[in-house]
N, C-alpha and C positions, 0 to 999 in steps of 0.2 A: 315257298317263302319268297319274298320281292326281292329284287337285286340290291334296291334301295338300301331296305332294314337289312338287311346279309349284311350291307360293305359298309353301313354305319356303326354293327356292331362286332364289327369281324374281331377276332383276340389280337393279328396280326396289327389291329390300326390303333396310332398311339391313343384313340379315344380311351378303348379298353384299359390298358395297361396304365395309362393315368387315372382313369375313374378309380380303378383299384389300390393304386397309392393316396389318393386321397382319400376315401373310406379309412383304409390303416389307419391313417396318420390322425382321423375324429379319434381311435381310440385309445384311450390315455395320452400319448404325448401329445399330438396334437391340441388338442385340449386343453389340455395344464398349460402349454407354451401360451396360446392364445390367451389367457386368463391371466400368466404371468406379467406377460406383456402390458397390461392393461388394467386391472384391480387387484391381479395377485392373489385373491382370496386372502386377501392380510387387510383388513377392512379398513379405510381411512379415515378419519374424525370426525366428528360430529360437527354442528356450529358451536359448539362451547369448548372454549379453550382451556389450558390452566391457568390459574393464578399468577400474578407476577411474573408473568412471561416465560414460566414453566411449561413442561411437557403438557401440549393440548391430550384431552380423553376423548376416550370412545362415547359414542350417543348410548345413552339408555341403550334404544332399540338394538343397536349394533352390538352392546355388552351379551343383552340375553339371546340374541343370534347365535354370536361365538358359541354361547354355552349351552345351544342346542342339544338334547338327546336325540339319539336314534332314531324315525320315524319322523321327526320335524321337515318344515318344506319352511322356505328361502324365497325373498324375493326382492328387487330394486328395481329404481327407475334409473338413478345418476350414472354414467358413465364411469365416474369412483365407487360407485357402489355404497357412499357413504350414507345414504339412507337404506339400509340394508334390517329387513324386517322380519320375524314369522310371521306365516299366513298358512288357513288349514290348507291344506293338500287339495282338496274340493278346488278349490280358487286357482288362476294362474300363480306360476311359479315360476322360478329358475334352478333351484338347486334344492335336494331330498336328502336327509344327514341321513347314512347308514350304519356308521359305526363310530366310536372313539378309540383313540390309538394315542397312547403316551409312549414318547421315542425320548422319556425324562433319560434312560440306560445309555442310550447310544449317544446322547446329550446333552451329558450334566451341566449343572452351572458352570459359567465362565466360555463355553464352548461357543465359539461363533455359529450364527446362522446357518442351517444347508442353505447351497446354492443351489442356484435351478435345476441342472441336471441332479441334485442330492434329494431336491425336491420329488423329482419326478419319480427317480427310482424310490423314492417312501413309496408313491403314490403304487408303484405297481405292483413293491412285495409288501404292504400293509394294506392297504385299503380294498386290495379286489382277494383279500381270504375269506371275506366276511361277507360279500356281497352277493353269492348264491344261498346261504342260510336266509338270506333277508327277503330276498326277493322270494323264494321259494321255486326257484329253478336257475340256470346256466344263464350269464349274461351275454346277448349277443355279441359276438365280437366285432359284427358288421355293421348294427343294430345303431338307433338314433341315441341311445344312451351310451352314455360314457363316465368314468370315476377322473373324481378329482378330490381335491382337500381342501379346507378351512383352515388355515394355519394363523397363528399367533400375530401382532402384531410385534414391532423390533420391541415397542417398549414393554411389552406380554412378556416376549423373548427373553430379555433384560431381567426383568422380576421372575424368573424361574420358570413360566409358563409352557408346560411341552405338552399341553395336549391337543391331538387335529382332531378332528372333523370331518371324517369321508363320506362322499355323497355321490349320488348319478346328478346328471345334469346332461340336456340335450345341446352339442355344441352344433353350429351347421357348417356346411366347408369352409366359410367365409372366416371362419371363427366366431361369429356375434352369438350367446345364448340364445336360443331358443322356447319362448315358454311353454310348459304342458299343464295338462289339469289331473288330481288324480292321484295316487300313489304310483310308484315305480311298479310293483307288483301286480298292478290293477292292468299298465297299462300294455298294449301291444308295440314289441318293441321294436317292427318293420321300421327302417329307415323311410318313410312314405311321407308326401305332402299330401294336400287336402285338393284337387282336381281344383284349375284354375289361379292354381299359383305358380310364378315365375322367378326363376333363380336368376342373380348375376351372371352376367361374362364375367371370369375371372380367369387370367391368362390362357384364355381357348379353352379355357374348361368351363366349370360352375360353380358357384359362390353361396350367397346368402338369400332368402327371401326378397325381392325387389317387385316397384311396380312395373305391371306389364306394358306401361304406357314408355317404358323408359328401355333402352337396350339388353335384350338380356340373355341366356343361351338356352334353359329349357322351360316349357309352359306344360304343365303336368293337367294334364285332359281324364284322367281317369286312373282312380283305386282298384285294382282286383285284387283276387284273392284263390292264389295256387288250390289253396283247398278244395275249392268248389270242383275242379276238375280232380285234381291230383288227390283224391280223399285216403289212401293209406300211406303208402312206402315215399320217400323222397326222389322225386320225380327228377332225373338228370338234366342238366342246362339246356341241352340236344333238345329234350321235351317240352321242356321250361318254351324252349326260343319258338316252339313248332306249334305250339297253342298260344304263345301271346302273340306272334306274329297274326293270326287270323283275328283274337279277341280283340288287339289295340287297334288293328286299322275299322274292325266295326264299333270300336269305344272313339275313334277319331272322326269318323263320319257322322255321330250323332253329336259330338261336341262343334263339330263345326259346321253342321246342317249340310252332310256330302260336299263340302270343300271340296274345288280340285286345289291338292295339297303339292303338287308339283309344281305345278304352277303358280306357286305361292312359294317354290324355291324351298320348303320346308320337309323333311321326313317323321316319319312313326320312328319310334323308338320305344323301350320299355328298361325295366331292370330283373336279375333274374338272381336268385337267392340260390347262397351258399350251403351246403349238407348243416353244417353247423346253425349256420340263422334256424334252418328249417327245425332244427333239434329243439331251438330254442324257443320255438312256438313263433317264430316271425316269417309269414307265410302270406304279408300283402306285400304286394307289386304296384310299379307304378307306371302308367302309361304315358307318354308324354311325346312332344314335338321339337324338333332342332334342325339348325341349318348347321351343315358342315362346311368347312375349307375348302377351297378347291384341291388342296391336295391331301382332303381327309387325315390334315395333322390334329384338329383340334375342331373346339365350336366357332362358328361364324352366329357375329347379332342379328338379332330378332327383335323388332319395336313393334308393338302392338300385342293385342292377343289374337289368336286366330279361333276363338269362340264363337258361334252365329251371333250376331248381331251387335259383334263388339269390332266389325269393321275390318278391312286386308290386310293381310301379314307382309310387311315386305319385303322383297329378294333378302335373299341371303346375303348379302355384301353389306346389308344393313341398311340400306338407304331406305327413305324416310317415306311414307305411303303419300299418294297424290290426296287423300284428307286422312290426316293422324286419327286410328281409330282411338276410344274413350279408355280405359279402364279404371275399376278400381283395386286400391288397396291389395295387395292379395293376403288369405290369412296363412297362417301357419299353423304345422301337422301335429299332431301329439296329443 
């Protein structure tokens, strides 16, 4: 194994040990905070108001969203979320209703709203008893999907309305949704990007989908797939590390046409799956590139991609390549 990958992904260096609070924290709370934060899943109004300067209403579209069955798939562009639509499951999406859950018992009339933390614990002891029956196996808990809710608007709230809405939905570290295509059941629920995509710096770690033309901390070069070697029992991390160490640095030499990658200031890395993921049918990997700190606390920026023909990656300190290589777009996994 290279000294390199060893000391990039040693348990001892805070890379480790934060990768793994951030995974946690994608599921459930993480998630719901991030949502909270920002459209709440409490959908905002349409462009039609009320009358005489009365309580504005929900859009059409956003009414028969709310009242989604089971099986429905979700989707917006607004940052409110106020054009908030169904669309078959087939098409992009952001959000897959699993179940309904009336908390009318725990929340008669007159009862103020939960608050966010009231919020979150609904989401964890109601929404995920129902979401192995649905999916037809164990949800990862490391896994790109994650549960959240659909909850009332105040004025829903108000008029007696107590029924959610629980749903998967893919959040990424960043917080920003994620879209997939597909049913939740359908789909593979490895945490993996699509080779060629580039996540944020986000405080020395890693964030959301970004282009690679722009600063960022990893550029994922290749999908594998534990199975193919590991084909019965669950293969130990020890194992994991000792075959993708050799598979990624030959999935890093054809993405980058035999790079010297040291010289590029950048390392191989990969990701290596928990007993549980593996239980739970998620068994792809993902190969990828990052510069580390000098003192291996976090990631160091990366501008460009280090693809063949998409131009040099520069030193890790971030500084800017003597000609900015191109990139596009990158897309996202799911």
């Amino acid at each position: 194994m290279s000294q390199q990958a060893e000391r990039f992904r040693d348990p001892r260096n805070a890379l480790s040990t934060l990768r793994t609070r951030l995974v946690m924290a994608g599921v459930f709370v993480g998630a719901i905070i991030a949502l909270s934060l920002s459209v709440a899943f409490s959908w905002n109004v349409g462009p039609e108001g009320g009358a005489g300067g009365g309580a504005p209403k929900l859009s059409p579209a956003a009414v028969e969203a709310f009242h989604s069955p089971p099986g429905t798939c979700l989707t917006w562009n607004n940052p409110d979320a106020n054009d908030v639509r169904r669309v078959p499951c087939a098409e992009s999406h952001l959000f897959e209703v699993t179940s309904i859950v009336d908390i009318g018992t725990q929340y008669p009339a007159g009862v103020p709203s939960p608050n966010l933390e009231q919020w979150q614990e609904i989401a964890r002891s109601r929404c995920t008893v129902d979401v192995k029956p649905y999916l037809g196996r164990t949800l990862d808990p490391y896994g790109k999907l994650s549960m959240n809710l659909l909850r009332p608007t105040p004025a829903q709230w108000e008029n007696g309305d107590r029924q959610l809405r629980c749903g998967l939905q893919w959040a990424g570290q960043g917080g920003k949704l994620q879209p997939t295509k597909g049913q939740a059941k359908e789909q593979n629920q490895s945490a993996v990007w699509e080779p060629g995509t580039c996540l944020a710096l986000l405080n020395n770690s890693f964030g959301d989908p970004i282009d690679c033309a722009q600063p960022h901390s990893y550029e994922m070069i290749a999908t594998l797939d534990l199975k193919t070697k590991f084909k019965d029992a669950y293969p130990s991390q020890e194992e994991q590390n000792t075959w993708l160490d050799t598979a990624c640095s030959t999935a890093a030499q054809d993405y980058t046409g035999n790079a010297d990658l040291a010289a590029k200031k950048v390392i191989v890395s990969w990701d290596v799956r928990e007993q549980e993921s593996w239980d739970a049918g998620s068994t792809l990997v993902n190969c990828k590139v990052a510069a580390a700190l000098p003192d291996n606390k976090g990631l160091a920026p990366i501008t460009g991609s280090v693809k063949v023909g998409n131009g040099d990656a520069p030193p890790s300190e971030g500084g800017q390549a003597s000609q900015p290589p191109s990139s596009s777009a990158p897309k996202t996994g799911g």
